[in-house]
PQR file with spaces between the fields and no chain letter, atoms N, CA, C, O and H, PARSE charges and radii, in Angstrom:
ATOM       1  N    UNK     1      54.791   45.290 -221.787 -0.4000 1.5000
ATOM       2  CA   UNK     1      54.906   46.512 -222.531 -0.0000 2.0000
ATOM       3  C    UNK     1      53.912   46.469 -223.688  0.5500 1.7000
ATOM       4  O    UNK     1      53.656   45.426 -224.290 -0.5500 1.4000
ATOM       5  N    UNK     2      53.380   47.619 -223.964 -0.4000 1.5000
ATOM       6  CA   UNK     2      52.303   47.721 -225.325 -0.0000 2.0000
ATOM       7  C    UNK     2      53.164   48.263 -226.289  0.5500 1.7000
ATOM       8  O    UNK     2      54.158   48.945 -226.041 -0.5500 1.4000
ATOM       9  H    UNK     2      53.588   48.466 -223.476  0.4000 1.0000
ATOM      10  N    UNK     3      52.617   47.832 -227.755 -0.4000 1.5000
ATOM      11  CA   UNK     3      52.983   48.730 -228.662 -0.0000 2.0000
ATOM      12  C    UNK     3      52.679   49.522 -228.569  0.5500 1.7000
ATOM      13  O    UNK     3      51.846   49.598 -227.666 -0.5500 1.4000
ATOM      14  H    UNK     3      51.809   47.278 -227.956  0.4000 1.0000
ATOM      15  N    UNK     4      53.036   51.102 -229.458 -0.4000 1.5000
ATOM      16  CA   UNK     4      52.165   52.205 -229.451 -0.0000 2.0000
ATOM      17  C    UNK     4      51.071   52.512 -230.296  0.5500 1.7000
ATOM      18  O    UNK     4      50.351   53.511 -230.278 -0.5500 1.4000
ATOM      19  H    UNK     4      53.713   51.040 -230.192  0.4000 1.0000
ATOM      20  N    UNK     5      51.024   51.054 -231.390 -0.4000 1.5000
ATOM      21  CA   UNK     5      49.905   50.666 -232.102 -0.0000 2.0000
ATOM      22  C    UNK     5      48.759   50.038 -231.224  0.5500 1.7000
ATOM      23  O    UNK     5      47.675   49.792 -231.754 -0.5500 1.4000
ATOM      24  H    UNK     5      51.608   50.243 -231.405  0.4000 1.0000
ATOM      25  N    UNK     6      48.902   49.866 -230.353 -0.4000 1.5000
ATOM      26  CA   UNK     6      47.873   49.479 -229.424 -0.0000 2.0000
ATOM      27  C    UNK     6      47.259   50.476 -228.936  0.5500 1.7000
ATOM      28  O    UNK     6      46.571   50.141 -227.971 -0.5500 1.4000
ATOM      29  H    UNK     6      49.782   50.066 -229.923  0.4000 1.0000
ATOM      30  N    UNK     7      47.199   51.755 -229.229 -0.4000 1.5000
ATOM      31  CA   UNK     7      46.505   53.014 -228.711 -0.0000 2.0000
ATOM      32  C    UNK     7      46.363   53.051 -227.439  0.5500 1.7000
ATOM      33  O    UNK     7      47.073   52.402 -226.671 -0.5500 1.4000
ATOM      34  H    UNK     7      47.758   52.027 -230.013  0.4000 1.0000
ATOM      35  N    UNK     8      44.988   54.175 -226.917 -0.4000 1.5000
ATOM      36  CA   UNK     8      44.797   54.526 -225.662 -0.0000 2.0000
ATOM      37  C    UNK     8      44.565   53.302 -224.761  0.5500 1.7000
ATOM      38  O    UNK     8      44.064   52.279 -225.228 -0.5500 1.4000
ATOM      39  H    UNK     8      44.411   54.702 -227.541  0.4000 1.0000
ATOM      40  N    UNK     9      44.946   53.410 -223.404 -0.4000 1.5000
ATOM      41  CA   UNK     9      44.802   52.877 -222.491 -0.0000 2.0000
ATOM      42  C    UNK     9      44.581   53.547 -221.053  0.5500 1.7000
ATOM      43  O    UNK     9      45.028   54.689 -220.939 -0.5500 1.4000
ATOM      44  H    UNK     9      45.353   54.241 -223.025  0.4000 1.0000
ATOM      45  N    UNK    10      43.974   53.005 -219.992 -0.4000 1.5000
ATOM      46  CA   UNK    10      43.664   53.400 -219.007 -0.0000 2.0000
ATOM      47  C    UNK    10      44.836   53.708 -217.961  0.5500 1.7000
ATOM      48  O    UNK    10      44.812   54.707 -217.242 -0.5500 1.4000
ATOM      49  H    UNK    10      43.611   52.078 -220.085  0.4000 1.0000
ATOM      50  N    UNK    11      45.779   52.839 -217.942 -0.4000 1.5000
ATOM      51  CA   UNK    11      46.614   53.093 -217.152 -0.0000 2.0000
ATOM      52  C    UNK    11      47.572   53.814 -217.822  0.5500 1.7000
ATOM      53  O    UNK    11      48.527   53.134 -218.196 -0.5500 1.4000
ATOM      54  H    UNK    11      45.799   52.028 -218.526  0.4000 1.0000
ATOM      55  N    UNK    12      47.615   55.194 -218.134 -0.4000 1.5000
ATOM      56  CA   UNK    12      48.610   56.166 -219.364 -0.0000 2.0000
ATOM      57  C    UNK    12      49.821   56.741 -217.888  0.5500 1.7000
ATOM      58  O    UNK    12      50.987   56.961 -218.218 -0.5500 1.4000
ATOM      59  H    UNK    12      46.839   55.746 -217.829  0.4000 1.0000
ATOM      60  N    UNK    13      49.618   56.840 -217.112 -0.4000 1.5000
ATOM      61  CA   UNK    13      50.597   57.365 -215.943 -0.0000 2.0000
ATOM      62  C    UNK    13      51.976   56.416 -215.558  0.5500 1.7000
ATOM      63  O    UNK    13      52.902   55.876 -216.163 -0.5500 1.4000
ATOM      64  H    UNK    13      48.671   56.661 -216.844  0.4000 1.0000
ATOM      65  N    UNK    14      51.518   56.565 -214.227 -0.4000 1.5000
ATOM      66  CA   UNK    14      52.399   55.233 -213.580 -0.0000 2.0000
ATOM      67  C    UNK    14      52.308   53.770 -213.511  0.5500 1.7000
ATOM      68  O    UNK    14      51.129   53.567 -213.802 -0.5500 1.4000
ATOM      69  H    UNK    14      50.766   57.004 -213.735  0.4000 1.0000
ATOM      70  N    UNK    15      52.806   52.738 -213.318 -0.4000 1.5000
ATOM      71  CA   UNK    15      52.876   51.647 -213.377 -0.0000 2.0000
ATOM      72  C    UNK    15      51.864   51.195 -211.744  0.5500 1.7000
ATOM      73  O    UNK    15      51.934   51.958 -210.781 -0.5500 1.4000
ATOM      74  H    UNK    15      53.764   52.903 -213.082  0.4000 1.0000
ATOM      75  N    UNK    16      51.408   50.515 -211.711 -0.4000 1.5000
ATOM      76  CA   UNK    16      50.606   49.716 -210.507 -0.0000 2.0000
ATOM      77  C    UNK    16      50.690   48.346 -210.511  0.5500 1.7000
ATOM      78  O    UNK    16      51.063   47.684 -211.479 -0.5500 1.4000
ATOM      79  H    UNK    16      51.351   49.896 -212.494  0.4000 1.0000
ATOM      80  N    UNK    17      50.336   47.890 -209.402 -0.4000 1.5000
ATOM      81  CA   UNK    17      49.956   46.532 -208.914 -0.0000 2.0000
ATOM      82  C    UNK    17      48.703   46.640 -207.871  0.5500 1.7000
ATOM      83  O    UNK    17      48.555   47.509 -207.012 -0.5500 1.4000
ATOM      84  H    UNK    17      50.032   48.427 -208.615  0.4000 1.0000
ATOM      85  N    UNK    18      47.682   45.343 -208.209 -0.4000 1.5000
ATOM      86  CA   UNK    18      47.289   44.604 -207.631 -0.0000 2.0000
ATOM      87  C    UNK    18      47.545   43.504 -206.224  0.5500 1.7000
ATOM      88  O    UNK    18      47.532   42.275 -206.282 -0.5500 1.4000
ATOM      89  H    UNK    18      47.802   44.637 -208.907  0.4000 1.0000
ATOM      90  N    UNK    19      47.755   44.280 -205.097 -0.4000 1.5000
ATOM      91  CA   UNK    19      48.456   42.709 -204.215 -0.0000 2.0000
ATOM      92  C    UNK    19      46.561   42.087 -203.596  0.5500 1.7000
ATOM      93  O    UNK    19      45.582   42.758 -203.270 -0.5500 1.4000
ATOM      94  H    UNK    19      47.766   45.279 -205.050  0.4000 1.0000
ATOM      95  N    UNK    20      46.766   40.586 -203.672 -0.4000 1.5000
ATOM      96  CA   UNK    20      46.181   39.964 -202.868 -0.0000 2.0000
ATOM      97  C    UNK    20      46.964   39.199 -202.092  0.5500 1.7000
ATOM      98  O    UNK    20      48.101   38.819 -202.376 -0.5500 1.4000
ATOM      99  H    UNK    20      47.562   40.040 -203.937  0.4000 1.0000
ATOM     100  N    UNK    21      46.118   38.880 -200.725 -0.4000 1.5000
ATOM     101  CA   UNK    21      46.668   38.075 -199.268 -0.0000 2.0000
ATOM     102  C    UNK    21      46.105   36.988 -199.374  0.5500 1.7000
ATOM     103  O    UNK    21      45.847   36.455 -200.454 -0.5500 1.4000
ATOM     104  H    UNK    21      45.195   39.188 -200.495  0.4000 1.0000
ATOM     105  N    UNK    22      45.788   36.427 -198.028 -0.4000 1.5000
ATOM     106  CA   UNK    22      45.476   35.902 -197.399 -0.0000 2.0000
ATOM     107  C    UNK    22      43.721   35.826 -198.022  0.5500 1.7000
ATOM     108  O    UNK    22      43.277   36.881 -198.475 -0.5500 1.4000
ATOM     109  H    UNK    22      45.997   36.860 -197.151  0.4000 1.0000
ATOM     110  N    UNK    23      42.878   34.691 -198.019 -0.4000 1.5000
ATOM     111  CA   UNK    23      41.174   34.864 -198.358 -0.0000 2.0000
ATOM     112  C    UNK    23      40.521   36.215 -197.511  0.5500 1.7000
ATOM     113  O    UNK    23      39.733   36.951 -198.104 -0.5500 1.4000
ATOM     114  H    UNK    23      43.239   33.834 -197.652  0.4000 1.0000
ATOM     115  N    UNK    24      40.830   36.434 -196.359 -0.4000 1.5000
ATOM     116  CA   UNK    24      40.014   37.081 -195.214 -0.0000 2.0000
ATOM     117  C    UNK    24      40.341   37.873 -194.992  0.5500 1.7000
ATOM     118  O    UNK    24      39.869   38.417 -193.993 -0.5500 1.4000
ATOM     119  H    UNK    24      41.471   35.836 -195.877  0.4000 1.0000
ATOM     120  N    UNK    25      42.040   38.951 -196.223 -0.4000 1.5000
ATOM     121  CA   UNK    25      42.491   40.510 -196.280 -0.0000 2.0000
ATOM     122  C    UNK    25      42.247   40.730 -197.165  0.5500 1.7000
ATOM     123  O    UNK    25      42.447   39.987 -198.126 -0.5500 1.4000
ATOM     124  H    UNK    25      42.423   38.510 -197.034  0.4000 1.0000
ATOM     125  N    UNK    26      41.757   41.749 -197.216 -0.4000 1.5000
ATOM     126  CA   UNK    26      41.619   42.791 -198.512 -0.0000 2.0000
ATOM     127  C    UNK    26      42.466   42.957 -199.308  0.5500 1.7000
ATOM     128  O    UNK    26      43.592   43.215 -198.880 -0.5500 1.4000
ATOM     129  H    UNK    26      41.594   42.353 -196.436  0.4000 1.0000
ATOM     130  N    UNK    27      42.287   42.889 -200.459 -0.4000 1.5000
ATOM     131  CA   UNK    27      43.228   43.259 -201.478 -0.0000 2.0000
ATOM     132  C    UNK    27      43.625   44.712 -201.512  0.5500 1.7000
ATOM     133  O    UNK    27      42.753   45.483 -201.112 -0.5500 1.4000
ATOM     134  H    UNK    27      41.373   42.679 -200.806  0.4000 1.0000
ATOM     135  N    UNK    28      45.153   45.427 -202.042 -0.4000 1.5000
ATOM     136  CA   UNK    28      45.788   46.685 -201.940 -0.0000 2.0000
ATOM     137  C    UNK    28      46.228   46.777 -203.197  0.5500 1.7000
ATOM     138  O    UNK    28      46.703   45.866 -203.875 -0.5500 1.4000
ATOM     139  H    UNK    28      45.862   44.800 -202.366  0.4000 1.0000
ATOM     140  N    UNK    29      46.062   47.903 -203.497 -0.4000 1.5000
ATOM     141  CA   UNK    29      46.176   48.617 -204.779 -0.0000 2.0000
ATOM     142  C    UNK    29      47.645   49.154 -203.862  0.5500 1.7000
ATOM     143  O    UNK    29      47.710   49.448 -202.669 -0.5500 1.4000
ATOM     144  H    UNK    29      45.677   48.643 -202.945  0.4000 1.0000
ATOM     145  N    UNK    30      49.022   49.150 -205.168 -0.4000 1.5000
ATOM     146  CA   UNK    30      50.029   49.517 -205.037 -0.0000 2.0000
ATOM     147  C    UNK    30      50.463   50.424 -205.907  0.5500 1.7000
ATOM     148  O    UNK    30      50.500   50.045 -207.077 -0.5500 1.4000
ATOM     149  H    UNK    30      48.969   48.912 -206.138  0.4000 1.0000
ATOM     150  N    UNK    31      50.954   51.998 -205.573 -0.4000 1.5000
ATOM     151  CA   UNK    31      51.700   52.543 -206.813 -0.0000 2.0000
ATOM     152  C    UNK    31      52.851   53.032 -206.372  0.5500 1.7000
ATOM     153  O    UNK    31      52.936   53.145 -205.149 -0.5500 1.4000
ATOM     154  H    UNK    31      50.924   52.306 -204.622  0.4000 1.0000
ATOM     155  N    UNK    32      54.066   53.460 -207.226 -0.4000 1.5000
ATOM     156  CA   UNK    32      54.915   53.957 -206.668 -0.0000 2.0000
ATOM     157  C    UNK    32      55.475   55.066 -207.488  0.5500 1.7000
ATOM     158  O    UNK    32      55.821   54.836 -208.647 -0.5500 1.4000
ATOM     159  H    UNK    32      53.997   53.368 -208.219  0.4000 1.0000
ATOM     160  N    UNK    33      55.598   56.345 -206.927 -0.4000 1.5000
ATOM     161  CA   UNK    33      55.929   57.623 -207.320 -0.0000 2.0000
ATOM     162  C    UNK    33      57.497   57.788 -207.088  0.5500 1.7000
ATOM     163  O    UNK    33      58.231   56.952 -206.562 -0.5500 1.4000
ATOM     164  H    UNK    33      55.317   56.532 -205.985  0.4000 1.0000
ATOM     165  N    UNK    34      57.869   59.061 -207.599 -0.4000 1.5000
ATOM     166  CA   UNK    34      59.370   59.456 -207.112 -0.0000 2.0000
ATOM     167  C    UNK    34      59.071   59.929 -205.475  0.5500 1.7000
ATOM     168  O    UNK    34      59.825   59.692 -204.532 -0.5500 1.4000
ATOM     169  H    UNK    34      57.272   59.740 -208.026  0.4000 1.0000
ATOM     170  N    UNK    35      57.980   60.538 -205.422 -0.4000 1.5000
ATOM     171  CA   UNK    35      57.658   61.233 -204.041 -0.0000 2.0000
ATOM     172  C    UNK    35      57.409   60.508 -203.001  0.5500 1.7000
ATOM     173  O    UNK    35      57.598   60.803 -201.821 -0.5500 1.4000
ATOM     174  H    UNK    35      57.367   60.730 -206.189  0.4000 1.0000
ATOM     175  N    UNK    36      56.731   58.992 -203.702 -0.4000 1.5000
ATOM     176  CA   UNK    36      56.007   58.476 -202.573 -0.0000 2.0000
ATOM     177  C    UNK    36      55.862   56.801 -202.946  0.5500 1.7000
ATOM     178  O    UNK    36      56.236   56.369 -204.036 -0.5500 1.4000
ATOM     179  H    UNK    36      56.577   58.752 -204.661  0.4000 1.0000
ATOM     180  N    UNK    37      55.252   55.905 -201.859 -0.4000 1.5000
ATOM     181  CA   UNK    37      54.687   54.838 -202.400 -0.0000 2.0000
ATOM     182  C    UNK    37      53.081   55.257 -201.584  0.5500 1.7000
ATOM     183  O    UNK    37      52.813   55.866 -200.549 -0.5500 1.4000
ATOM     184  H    UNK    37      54.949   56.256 -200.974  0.4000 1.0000
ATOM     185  N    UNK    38      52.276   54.607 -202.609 -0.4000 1.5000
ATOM     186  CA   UNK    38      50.908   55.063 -202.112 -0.0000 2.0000
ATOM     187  C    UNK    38      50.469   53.393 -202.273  0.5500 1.7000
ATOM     188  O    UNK    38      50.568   52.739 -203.311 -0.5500 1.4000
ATOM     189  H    UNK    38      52.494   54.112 -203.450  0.4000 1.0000
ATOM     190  N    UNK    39      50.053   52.993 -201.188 -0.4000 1.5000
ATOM     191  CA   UNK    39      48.714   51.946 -200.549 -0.0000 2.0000
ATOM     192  C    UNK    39      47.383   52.035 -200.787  0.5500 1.7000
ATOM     193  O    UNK    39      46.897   52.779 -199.935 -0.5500 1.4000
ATOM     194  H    UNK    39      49.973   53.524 -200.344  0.4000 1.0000
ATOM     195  N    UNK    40      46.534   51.618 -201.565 -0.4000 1.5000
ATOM     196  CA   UNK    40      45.224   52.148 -201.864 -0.0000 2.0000
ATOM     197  C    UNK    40      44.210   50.691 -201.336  0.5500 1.7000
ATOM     198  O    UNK    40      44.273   49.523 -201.718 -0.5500 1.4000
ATOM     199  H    UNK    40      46.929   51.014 -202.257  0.4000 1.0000
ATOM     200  N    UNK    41      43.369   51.303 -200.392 -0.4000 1.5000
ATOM     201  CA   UNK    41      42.555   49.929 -200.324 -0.0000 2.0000
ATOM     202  C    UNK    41      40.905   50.341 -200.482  0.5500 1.7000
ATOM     203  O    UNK    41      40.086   49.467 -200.200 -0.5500 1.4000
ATOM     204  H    UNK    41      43.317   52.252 -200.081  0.4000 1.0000
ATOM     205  N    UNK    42      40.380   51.802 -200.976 -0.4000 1.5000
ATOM     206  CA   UNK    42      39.343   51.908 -200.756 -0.0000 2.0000
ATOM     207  C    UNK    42      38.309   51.180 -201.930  0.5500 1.7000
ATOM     208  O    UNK    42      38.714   51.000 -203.078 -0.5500 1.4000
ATOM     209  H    UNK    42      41.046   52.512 -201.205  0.4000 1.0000
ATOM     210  N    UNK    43      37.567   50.970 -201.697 -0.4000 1.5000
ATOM     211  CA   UNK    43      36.643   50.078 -202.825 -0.0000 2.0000
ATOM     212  C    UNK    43      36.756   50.434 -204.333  0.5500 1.7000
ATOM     213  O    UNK    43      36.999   49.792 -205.355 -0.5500 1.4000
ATOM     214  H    UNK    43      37.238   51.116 -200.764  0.4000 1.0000
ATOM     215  N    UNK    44      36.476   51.728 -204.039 -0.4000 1.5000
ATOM     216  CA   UNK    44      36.431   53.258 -205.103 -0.0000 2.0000
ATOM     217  C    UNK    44      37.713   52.930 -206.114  0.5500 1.7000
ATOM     218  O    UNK    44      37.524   52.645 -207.296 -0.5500 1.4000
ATOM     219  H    UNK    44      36.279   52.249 -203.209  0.4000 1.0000
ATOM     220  N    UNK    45      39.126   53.007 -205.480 -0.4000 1.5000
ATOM     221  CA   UNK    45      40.489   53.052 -205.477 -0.0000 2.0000
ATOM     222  C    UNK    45      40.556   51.777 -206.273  0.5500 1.7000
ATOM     223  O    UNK    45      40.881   51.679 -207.456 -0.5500 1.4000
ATOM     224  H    UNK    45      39.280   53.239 -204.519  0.4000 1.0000
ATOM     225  N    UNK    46      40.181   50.763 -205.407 -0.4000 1.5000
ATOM     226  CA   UNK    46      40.393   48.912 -206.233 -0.0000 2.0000
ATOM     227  C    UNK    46      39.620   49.012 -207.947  0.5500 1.7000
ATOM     228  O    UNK    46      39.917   48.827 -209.127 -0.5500 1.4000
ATOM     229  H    UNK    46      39.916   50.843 -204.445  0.4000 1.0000
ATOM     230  N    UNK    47      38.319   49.488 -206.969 -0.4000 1.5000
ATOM     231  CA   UNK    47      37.724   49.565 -209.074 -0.0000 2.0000
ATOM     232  C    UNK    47      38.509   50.067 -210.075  0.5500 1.7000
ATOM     233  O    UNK    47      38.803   49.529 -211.142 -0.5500 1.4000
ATOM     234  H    UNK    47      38.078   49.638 -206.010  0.4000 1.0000
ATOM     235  N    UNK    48      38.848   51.215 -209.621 -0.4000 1.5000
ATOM     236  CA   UNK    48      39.832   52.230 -210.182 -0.0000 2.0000
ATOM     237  C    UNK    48      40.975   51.051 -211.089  0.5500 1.7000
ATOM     238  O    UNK    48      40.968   50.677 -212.262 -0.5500 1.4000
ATOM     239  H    UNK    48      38.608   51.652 -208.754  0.4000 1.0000
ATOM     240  N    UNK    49      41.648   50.808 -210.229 -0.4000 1.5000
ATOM     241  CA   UNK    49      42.875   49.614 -210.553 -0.0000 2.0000
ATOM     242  C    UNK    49      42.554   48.391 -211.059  0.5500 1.7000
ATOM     243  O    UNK    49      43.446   47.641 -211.456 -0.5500 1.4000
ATOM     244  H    UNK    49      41.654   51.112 -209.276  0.4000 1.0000
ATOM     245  N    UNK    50      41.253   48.047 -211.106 -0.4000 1.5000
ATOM     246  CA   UNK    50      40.688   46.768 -211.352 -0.0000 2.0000
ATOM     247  C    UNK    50      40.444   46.796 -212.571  0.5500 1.7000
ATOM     248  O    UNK    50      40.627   45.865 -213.354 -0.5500 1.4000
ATOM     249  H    UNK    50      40.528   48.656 -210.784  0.4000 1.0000
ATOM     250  N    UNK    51      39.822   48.344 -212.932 -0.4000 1.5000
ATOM     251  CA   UNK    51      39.273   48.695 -214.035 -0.0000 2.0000
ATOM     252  C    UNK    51      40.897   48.649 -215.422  0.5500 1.7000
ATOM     253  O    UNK    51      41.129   47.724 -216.200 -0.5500 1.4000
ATOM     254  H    UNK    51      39.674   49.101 -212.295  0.4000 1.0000
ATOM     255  N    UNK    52      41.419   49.494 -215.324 -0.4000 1.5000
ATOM     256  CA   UNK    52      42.500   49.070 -215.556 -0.0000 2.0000
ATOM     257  C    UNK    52      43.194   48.259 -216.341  0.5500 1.7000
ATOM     258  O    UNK    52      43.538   48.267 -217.523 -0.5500 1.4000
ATOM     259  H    UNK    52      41.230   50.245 -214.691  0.4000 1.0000
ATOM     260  N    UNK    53      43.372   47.309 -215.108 -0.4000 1.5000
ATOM     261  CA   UNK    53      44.472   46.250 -215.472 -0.0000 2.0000
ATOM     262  C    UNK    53      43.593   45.708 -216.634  0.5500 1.7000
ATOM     263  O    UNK    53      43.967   45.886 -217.794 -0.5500 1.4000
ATOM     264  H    UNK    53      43.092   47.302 -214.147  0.4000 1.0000
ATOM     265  N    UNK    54      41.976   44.792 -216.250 -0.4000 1.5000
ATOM     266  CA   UNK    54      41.997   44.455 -217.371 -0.0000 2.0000
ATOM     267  C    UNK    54      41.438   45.469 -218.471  0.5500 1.7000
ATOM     268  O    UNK    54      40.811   44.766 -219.263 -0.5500 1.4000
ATOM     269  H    UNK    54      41.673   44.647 -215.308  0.4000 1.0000
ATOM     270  N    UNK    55      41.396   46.427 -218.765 -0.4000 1.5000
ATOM     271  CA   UNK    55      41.568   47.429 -220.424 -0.0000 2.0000
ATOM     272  C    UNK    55      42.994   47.261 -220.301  0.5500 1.7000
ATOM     273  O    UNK    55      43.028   46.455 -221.231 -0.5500 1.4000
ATOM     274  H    UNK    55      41.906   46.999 -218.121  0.4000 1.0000
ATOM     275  N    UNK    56      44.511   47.354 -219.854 -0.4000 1.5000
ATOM     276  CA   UNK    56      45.352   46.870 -220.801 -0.0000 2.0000
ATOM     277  C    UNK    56      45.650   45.577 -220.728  0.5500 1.7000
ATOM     278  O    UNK    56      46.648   45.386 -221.423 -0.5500 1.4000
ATOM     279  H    UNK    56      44.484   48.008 -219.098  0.4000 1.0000
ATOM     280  N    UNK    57      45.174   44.316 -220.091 -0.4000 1.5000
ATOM     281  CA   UNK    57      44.661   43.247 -220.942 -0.0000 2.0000
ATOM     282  C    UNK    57      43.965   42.974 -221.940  0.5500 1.7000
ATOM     283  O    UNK    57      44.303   42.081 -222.718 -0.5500 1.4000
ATOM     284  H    UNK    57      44.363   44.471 -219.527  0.4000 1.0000
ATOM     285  N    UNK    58      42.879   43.684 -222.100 -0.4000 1.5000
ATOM     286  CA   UNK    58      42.150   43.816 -223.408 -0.0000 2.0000
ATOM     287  C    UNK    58      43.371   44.724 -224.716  0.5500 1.7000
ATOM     288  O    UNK    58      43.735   44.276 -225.803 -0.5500 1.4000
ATOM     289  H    UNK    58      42.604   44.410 -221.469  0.4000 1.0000
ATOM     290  N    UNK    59      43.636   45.688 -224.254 -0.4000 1.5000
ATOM     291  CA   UNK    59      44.307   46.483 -225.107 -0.0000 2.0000
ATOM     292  C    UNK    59      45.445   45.769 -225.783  0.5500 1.7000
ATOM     293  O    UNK    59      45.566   45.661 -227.003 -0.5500 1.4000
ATOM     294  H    UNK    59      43.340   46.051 -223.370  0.4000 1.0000
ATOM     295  N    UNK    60      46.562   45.120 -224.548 -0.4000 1.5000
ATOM     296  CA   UNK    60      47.216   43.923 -225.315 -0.0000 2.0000
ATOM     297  C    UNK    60      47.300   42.718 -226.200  0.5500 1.7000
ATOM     298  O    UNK    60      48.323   42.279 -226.727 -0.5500 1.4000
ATOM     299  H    UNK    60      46.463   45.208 -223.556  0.4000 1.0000
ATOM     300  N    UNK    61      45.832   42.145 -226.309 -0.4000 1.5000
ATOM     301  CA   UNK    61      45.645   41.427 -226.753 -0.0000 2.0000
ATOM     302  C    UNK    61      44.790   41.768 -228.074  0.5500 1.7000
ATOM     303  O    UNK    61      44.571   40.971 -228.986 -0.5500 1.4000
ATOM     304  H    UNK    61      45.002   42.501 -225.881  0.4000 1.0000
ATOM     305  N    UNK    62      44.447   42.801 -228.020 -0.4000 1.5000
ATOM     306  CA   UNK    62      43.712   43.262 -229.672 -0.0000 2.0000
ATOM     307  C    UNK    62      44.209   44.395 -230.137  0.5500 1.7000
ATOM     308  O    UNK    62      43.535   45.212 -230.765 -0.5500 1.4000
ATOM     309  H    UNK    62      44.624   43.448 -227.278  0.4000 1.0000
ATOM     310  N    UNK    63      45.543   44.538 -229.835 -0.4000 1.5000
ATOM     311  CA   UNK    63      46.520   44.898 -230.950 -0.0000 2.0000
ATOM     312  C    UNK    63      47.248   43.911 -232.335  0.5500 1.7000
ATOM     313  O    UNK    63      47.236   42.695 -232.527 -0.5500 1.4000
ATOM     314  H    UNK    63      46.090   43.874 -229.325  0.4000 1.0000
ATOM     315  N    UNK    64      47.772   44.902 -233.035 -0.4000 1.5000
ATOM     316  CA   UNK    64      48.050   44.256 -234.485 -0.0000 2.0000
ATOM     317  C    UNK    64      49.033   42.991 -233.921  0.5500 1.7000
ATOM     318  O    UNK    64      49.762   43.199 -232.951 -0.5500 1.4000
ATOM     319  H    UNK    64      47.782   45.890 -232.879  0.4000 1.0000
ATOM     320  N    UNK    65      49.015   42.117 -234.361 -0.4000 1.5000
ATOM     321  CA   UNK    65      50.168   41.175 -234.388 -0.0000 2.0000
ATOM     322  C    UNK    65      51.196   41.419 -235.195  0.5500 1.7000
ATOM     323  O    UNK    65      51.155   42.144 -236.189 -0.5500 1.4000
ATOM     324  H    UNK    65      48.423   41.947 -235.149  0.4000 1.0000
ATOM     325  N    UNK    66      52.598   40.527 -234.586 -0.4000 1.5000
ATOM     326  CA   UNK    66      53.902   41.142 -235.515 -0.0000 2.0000
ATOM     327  C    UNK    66      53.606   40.067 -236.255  0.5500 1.7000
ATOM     328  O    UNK    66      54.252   39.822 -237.274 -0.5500 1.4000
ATOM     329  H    UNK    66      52.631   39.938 -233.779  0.4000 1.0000
């Protein structure tokens, strides 16, 4: 969870995951809606999610400390 002193972030919507397999499967972008669960594996899609995760890694970590 972020503070809300940690400002904007990329992922402002729904929650996601990252799954990796096996070396020789592709990694899947995971989200899950009220409507739906959506599977994302297109390159486009991964950046998308890749991009992401780490800005709120960055974002978490250069927020104010308690």
């Amino acid at each position: 969870m972020l503070r809300f002193e940690a400002g904007a972030h990329l992922a402002d919507g729904n929650g996601f995951a990252l799954l990796a397999f096996e070396p020789d499967d592709p990694p899947l972008g995971y989200i899950e809606t009220l409507a739906a669960e959506l599977f994302l594996k297109s390159s486009r899609d991964m950046a998308r999610l890749s991009t992401a995760y780490v800005n709120l890694g960055t974002v978490a970590m250069s927020g104010p400390s308690r």
